[in-house]
Structure formats: structure tokens, C-alpha cells
N, C-alpha and C positions, 0 to 999 in steps of 0.2 A: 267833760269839764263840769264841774260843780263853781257854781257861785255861793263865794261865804262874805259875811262883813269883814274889813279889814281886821277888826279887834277881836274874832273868835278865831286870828291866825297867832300862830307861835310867832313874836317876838326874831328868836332867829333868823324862824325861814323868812321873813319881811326882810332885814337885814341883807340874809341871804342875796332876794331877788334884786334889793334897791343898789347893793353896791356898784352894780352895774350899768347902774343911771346918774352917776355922777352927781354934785351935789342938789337933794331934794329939802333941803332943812325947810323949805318954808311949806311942803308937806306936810299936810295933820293926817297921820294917820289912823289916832285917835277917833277922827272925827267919824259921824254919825252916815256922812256921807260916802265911805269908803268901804271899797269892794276888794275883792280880788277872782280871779278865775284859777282855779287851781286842779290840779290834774296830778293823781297818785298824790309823792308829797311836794311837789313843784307848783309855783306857781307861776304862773303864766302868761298871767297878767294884774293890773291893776289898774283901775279909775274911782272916779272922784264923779257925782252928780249930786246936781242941785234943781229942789222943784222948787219952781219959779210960780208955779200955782197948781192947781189940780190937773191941766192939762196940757202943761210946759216944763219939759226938762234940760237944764244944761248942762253937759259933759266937761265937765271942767279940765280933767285929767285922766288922759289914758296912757298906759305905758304898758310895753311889751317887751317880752325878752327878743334879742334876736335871733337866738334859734327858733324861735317862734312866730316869727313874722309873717312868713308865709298863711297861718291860720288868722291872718288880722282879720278875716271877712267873717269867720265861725266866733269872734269874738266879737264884734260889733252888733251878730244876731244873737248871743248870749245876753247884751246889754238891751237892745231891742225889746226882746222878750221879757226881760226883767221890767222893762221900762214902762209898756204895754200889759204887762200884767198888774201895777200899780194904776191902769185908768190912764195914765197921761198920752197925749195921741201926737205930741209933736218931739222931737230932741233938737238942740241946737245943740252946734260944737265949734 
């Protein structure tokens, strides 16, 4: 799984993933805070985090496909790690 920011993903394939999450309009995917976990050209997943300060993160939004569900645990440590390599030592969700 590769982590990329939302906005270095195709257009499309976001489309792609969201249709299946039913209405997201108040969704900024835009925004500075947005991830996706992506695997070949699927992705996988998507969240949303906000640092609250240098050593507090909130997970605003996480969304999975459900053929993917099963890997929610290898996607919570992708986010971990992301999270933790930025210095911050606690997540709220």
C-alpha cells in the first residue's frame, strides 16, 4: 500500500472509490488534510486528519472499500505510521 495526498490522486479514480460511499459532499478532498491508501491503481482507502498541535492528531475521516475491509488493521498501521513519523504521539478518532 502506498500512501499519497488526496490531491496527487486522479480525479476519477476518487470518484471512482467515493461512489460507493454514498453522499460525501461535505467532503473536501481538496483539502491539505486528505490521504488515500492506494494499491496498484485502486484505492483502498481514504482519511481525513487534523493536527491539533505538534503532538495530537484527529482522524476525522476514514473510509474503506468493502472488499477491503478485512485489511482495516494494516490500514490503521499505515495511518499510525504516517502519524508517528510526523512527531505526534497520540491520535483521537
Amino acid at each position: 500500500m502506498k500512501l499519497k495526498k488526496a490531491t496527487a490522486v486522479s480525479e476519477e479514480l476518487l470518484q471512482s472509490f467515493l461512489q460507493d460511499h454514498g453522499d460525501l459532499s461535505t467532503l473536501s478532498l481538496k483539502s491539505s488534510t486528505s490521504y488515500v491508501l492506494k494499491e496498484a491503481d485502486e484505492i483502498i482507502s481514504l482519511f481525513q486528519i487534523e493536527f491539533m498541535n505538534d503532538k495530537e492528531v484527529w482522524l476525522k475521516t476514514l473510509l474503506i472499500t468493502e472488499a477491503h475491509a478485512l485489511r482495516l488493521p494494516q490500514v490503521f498501521q499505515a495511518i499510525m505510521s504516517f502519524v508517528y513519523d510526523h512527531t505526534a504521539a497520540t491520535i483521537y478518532v
